[in-house]
Each structure stands twice: as C-alpha cells, then as structure tokens.
N, C-alpha and C positions, 0 to 999 in steps of 0.2 A: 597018895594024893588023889585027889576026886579030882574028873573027869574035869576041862576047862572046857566053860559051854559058850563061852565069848573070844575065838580066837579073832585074831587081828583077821578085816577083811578088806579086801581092796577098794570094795564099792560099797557104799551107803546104800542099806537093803529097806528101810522103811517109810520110803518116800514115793507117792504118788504116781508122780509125771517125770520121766526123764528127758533127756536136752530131745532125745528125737522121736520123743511120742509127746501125745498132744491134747487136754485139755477139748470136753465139746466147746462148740464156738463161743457161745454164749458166756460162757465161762471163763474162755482163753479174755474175753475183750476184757470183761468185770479187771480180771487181775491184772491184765495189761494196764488198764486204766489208774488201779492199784500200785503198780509200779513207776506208774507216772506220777502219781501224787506223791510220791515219797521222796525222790530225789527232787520235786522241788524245796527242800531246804536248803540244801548245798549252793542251789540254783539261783535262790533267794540269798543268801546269806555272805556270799563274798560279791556278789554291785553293790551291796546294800552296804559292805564298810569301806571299799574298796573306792564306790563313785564321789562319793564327797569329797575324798581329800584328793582326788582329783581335781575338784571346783564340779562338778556337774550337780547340775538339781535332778528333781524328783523326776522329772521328765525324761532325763539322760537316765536315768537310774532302772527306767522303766523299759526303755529303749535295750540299755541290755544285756538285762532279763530275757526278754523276748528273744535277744540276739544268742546268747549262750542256752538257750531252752533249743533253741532252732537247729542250734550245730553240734549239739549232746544226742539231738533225734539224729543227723543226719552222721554221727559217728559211732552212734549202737547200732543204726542199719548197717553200717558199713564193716562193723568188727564182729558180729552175728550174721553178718551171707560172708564177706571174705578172710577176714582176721583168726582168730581162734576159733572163730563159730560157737564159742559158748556164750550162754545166755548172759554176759556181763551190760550191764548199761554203763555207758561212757560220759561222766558230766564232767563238771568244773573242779576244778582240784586247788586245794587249799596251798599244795606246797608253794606254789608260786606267788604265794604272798607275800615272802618276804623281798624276792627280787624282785616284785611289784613295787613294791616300798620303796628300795630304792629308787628306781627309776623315777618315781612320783616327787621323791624327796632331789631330785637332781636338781642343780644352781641354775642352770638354764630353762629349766620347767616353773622353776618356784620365781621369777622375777616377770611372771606374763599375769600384768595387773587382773585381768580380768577374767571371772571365774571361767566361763564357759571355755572362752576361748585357750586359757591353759588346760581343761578337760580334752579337747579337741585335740591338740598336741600331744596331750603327755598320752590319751589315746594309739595314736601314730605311732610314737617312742615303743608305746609295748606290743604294736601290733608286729614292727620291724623285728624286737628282740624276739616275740614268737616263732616269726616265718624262718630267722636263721637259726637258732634255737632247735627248730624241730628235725634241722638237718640231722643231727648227730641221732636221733632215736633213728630215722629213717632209715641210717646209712647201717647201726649197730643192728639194728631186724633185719634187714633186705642183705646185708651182707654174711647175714648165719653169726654174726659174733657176738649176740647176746645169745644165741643157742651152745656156741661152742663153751660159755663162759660157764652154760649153765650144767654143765659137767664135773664141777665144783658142788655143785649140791645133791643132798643127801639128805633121807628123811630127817635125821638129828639136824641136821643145818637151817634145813625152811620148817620146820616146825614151829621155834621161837618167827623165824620169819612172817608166813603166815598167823600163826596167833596175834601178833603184834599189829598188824595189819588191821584187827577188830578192837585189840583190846588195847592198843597206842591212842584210840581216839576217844579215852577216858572223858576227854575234857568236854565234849561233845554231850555226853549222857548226862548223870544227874548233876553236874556242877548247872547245867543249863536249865535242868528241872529243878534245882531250887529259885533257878530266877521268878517263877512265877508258881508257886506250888500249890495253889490252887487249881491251877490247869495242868498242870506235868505229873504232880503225883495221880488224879483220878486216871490219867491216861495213859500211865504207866502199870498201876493197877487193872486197867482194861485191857490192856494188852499182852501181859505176863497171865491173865485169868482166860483167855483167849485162845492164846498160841498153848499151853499148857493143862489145860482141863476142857477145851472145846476144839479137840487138835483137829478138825476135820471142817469149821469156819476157818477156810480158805480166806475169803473178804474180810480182812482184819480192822478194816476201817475206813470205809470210804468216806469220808469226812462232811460234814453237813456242811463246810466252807464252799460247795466246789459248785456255785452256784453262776453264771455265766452272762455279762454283763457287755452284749457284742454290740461296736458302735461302726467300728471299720477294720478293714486288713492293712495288715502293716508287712510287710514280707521282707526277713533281711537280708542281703544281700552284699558280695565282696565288694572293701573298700568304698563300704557307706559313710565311711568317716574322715575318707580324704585317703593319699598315699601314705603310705604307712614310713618313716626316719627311721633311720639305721645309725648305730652306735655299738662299739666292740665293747665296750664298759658294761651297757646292758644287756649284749647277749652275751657275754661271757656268765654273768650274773645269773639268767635265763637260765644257759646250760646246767646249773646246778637243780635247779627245779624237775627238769627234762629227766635227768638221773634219778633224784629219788623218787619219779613218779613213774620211771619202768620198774625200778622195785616193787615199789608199793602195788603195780598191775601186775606183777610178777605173784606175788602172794595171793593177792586176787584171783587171779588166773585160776591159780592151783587149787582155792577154796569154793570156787563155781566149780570147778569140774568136779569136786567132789561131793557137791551137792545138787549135780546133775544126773548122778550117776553114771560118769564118764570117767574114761582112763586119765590121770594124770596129763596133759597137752606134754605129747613129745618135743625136744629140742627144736624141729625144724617149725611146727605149729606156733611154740611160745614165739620165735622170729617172730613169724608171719605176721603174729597180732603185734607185738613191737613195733613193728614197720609200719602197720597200716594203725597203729596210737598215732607213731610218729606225721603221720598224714593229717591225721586228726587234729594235732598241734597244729600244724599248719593251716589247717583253715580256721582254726581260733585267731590266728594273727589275721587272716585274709578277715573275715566277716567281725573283728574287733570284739572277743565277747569279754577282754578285761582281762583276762586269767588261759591256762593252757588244760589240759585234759586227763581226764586218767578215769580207771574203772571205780563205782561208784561200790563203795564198800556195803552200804547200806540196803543197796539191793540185791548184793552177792548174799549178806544175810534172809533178804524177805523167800532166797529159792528152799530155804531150810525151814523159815518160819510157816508157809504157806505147804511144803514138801513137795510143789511145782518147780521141777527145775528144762521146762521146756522150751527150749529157742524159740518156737515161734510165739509164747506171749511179749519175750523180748521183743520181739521185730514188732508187732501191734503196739507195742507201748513208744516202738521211736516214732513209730506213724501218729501217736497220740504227741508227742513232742513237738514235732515240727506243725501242725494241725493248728492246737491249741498257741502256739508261740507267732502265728499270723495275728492271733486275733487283737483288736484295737483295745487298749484301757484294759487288758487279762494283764498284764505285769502288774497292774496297781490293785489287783486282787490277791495276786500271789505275795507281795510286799505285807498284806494286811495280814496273813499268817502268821499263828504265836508263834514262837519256836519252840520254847516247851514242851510243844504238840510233838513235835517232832523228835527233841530229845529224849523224851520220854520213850520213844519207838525204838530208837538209838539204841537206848541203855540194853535192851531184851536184843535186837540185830546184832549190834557190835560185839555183843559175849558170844553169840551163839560162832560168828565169822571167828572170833579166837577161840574157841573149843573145835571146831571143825582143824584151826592150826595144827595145837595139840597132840588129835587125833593121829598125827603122821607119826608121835613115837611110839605106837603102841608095833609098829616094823623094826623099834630100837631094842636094843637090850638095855634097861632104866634100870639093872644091878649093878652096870658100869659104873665107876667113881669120874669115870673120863667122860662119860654123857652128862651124869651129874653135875661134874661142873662145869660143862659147854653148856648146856642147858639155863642153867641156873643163872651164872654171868651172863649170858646174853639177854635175858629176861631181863634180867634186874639194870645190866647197865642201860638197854634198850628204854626202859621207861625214866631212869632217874638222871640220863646223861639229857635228854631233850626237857626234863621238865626244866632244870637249870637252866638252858636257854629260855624256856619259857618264862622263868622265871624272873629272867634276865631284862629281858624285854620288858615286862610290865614294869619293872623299878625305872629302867631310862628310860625305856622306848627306841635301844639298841641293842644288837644283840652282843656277845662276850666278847668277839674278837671284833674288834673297831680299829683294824690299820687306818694308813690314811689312803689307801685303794678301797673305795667303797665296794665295787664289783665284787672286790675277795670276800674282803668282809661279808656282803649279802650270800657268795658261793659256800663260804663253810658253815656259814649260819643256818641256811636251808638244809645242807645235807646232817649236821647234828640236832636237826631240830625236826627229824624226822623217825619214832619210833624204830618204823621196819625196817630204816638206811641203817640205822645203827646196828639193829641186831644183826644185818646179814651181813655186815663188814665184823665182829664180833664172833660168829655160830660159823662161816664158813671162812674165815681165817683160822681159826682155833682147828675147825674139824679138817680140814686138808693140811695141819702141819702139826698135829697131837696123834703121832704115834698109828699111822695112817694106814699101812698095811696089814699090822697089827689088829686092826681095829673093821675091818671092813664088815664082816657080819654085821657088829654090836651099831654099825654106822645105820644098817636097812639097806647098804647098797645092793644085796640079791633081790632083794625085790621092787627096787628103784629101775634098775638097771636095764631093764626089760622096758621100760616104757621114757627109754630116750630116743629111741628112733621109732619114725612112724611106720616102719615095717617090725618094729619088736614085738608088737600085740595086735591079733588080727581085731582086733574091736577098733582099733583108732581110724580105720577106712570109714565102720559107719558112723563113727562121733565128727574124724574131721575133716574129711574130703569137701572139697568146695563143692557148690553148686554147679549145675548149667553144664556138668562136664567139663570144668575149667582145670581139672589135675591133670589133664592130656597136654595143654597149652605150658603147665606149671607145676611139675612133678616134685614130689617129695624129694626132698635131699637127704 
C-alpha cells in the first residue's frame, strides 16, 4: 500500500492568520468591516418579520435593528476577551422564533386594539421571558455542567453535530437565491470564483451598499421600552430556544477553533463561553432586541473563507457594531439590503462550516458499520425530522405538536425544529450506548481525550487564558 500523504491532523495547516496572530492594521479593519457587513442579514432579517406582527411600523422596526446590532457588538466584545476567546461573532438567533411566535400570538397581547401599543407590550412580554430564560444557560456555563455534559462527545458524535450546524441552514442559501436570481446567482458566482480561484482576495465583498446616510445618534440603552412582564408560559417557551442555541454555539464553538487554528476549547472553556452566551441573552431582554443570541454561523464560515482566523479582527468588527448601530436612519439602509446578497454568501459559508463538521471523522474509524450508521441516521434524521416541522408550519402556521399548552407546544417545536438539536440528541445517544467500550478507538476518543481539560495540551494556555491576568482571580477547573 503507498505511503498515506494526508494523515488526519489536528490543526488546519493552510490558513493565514491564526486566533493569536494578527493581520497588519489596515487590513485587520478592511476585514473587520467585512465581518460586519455580513452578519447584518441575520440582523436585518428576524425585526424585519418578527416587528410587524408585533403591530410595530417601520420606525420600531428600525429602532431594533440598531438595538440588536448594538448588543451583538457588545456580546462578540465580551465572548472574544472573556468567554471562549475565539474569534466567534454573537448575533440574533433564529431559534427563538418560534417562542417569539408564541408569545406574539398570546390572547392577552392580541386583544390591545392598537398597533403600537400591543408592540410595546408584547415587546416587554419577550423581554421578561429573555432575562429568566437566560438563567438556565448562565447557571449550566458557570456551574461546569454543560462541560461536564460534554464528556458525552466524541469525534463521531459532533461531527454530524457540527456539520449540521452549516449545512442545517440549507433553507437560508439557494432556496433564498432563487428569490431574486438575478441578484443571488451573479453573487453567488462571484463569490464561489473568489474564495476558490483567487484564494488570497481576502476582501470578498465589500458591498457598493455600504454607503452612509448620518442624520443623528440614537444610542440604545436597557429598558428603552419600558419594564419588561414576566410570564412562566413564556419563559418556559424561551427555555427551549436557550437549549438549542447552546447547542448550536456548541458546534460553533468547535468549527471556529478549528479554523482558527486552535485546540478544540476544553470542557472548562466551552462553560465559560456558555455562561458569558448566557449573559448575552440577558441583555437581549434588558436592551429589548426582539429575539436572544447565539454565535453567528456565517461568520464562523468567513474565518475559513478569508483563512483569517484572528481574534482581534473579531473584536474591530464588535467595535464596528456598536459604532455603526448609534448611527440615526443606518437601520433604514440595512432594511434596504437584498437578501439574495447574502444568501448567495450563505450557500459557499454554510458548506464550507459543515465540511469543517465533517472533518472531525477523519479521527474515526469510517470502516465501522457502527459509525456508519451513527453517522448516517444522525444526518439524515437531523435534516428530514426539522424539515417536516418546517414543513408543518408553512401548511397551518403551527407547528406538529399543538396541545392545548401552548408553551409546550412552542418548547418541542423549537427543539425538533432545530438541525444540530436533533442530530446531537441522535449522534450522542446512539454513540454512548452502541456498544461503547468496544468502540472507543473507532469512536476518536484517544485523541479527543487530551483536549478535555485545559491542562491536557499545553497550547490551550495560549489560545485560552483570559486577558489582563484574570486566570489568577479565575483559574481553570
């Protein structure tokens, strides 16, 4: 047998900038700026369906925009210097749109004749189910027991996880670019001709939109929208969102650091950043931005597409958030944005974030009939169990399971209607009770294993020690 000239390697060797080297200045901003432009679709894309059936006009809609731009900068500052310190950007997260839904659709919300003033309220309603809501992340980081949990995984296990993570947000890429295919295909074409045949243009698109129309500051600020109502119906509802959006940052997590060129975040790390998401949630409820938080997939892709995977253009890019999210009449420029535009970016990011998934079986043994079909089933049910919710939804406008407890109803609905929930309740039930000790090579746990604690490889001091000397104050566990 000829010599095997591609063994499995821990670290991604073809990439520029890692999380702790740096970009000259000049360059570090351009792509900062870059990473800013990109995650406003996300940014744009749930006020913009989420505010109307609220009752809010274009005004509240713009309002925010600027609000959830403002506190996505001040939650990538804060998860890039204390959290996992990898290069992830922290925006608005879709999962919570269906227990948004709810809450919008509540009998007490829906009989306040007039528009504004039911926006104002049902506002309040989700800001309350965010701030209690965010407890349970806070409490599962900070108390070590999403670390301890994650003891349970194993390359074979987050592999469908993370690939899912990219490639669960099918609906996102070209179903979006056919919307407008005059715009989505030419710039899908430019950016697959781009990232692939000109791989050293870095600046993949700074958009001729990004033109700057400044009238006043508008600065947001906690509890702009009055006190925030409290309701066990809707944070129980909430808590299902909160769940599958540390999964989903869990996959995340693990597809940034490997295209940072960093170690896997040990147990004690993924906590940390847990805890300080969970933080994050919480001020989505305090400054009202509509929705809760999680790491933005599409930029976890641009560190692979650009092969800059350096912290600190992350941290210039939150500075470009919060910046840009003062300024007066910028939401009503961001609103004017195709989407297309963006899905089209999508389609090339989101494959590249689940091929990076992938990438963790090449630690498995894939001659197993037993990876084979952990693998397999978790794929396949991962993508066809949430389309059917999805698909669900578009015929009523509910989703499968409709008790007469709405809360439940919105909590199972979210958690099966979420790709990566699915596959890792699937990939790592099946792989911790399929023949388990047997199995533990062909699982990758020898070389998993090593990078659960953050004294197991001496490289995770310099990927993850906090700043400022703060591991003295708050030592690894």
């Amino acid at each position: 047998m000829a010599d095997i000239s591609h063994p499995p390697m821990e670290q991604l060797q073809d990439l520029e900038y890692c999380i702790d080297s740096n970009p000259p200045w000049l360059e570090t901003v351009l792509l900062a700026f870059q990473n800013y432009i990109l995650m406003l679709g996300t940014t744009v894309m749930i006020p913009t369906y989420l505010v109307p059936l609220m009752g809010g006009n274009n005004g509240d809609k713009i309002r925010v925009i600027q609000t959830l731009l403002f506190v996505s900068g001040i939650n990538t500052l804060l998860q890039a210097l204390f959290g996992t310190r990898l290069p992830a950007v922290v925006g608005g997260s879709s999962a919570y749109i269906i227990p948004i839904l709810y809450i919008i659709g509540d009998s007490s919300l829906q009989q306040i004749s007039e528009p504004h003033v039911r926006f104002i309220h049902t506002m309040r309603a989700i800001q309350g189910a965010l701030i209690v809501a965010s407890s349970i992340q806070i409490i599962l980081g900070y108390s070590q027991v999403w670390g301890l949990f994650s003891r349970f995984f194993s390359p074979l296990g987050m592999a469908p996880v993370v690939g899912l993570v990219g490639l669960g947000l099918f609906q996102r890429g070209f179903p979006a670019v056919g919307n407008c295919v005059e715009i989505g295909i030419p710039m899908l074409l430019a950016v697959i001709g781009l990232s692939l045949y000109l791989k050293h243009a870095r600046l993949l698109y700074l958009l001729e939109f990004c033109l700057i129309n400044i009238f006043r500051f508008m600065v947001p600020y906690p509890l702009q929208w009055g006190p925030p109502t409290f309701s066990a119906g809707h944070t129980f509802a909430t808590m299902s969102a909160v769940l599958v959006s540390m999964i989903e940052s869990t996959g995340a997590y693990k597809a940034a650091s490997r295209l940072a060129i960093a170690t896997p975040p040990p147990a004690y790390v993924l906590s940390r950043g847990i805890g300080w998401q969970g933080i994050g949630v919480m001020l989505d409820g305090l400054f009202g931005t509509a929705t809760g938080s999680t790491v933005s997939v599409e930029n976890v892709g641009l560190l692979g597409l650009t092969r800059v995977g350096s912290r600190r253009v992350v941290q210039v890019s939150a500075a470009f958030m919060m910046f840009f999210a003062t300024l007066g009449k910028f939401g009503a420029l961001f609103a004017s944005i195709p989407f297309p535009i963006f899905a089209a970016i999508y389609c090339v990011l989101f494959g590249l974030v689940g091929s990076v998934g992938l990438s963790f079986l090449q630690f498995t043994n894939m001659n197993s009939m037993r990876n084979l079909l952990i693998t397999g089933l978790s794929l396949f049910l991962a993508i066809s169990v949430p389309q059917y919710f999805n698909n669900f939804w578009v015929s009523s406008h509910r989703g499968p399971v409709h008790t007469h407890a709405g809360w439940f109803n919105a909590f199972l609905n979210t958690i099966f209607s979420s790709p990566p929930t699915v596959g890792l309740i699937v990939a790592v039930f099946l792989d911790n009770t399929l023949e388990v000790e047997k199995s533990k090579k062909d699982r990758g746990m020898p070389w998993w294993v090593k990078f659960r604690t953050f004294r197991g490889d001496n490289r995770n001091e310099e990927f993850y020690t906090l700043p400022f000397n703060l591991n003295k104050f708050f030592p690894p566990t």
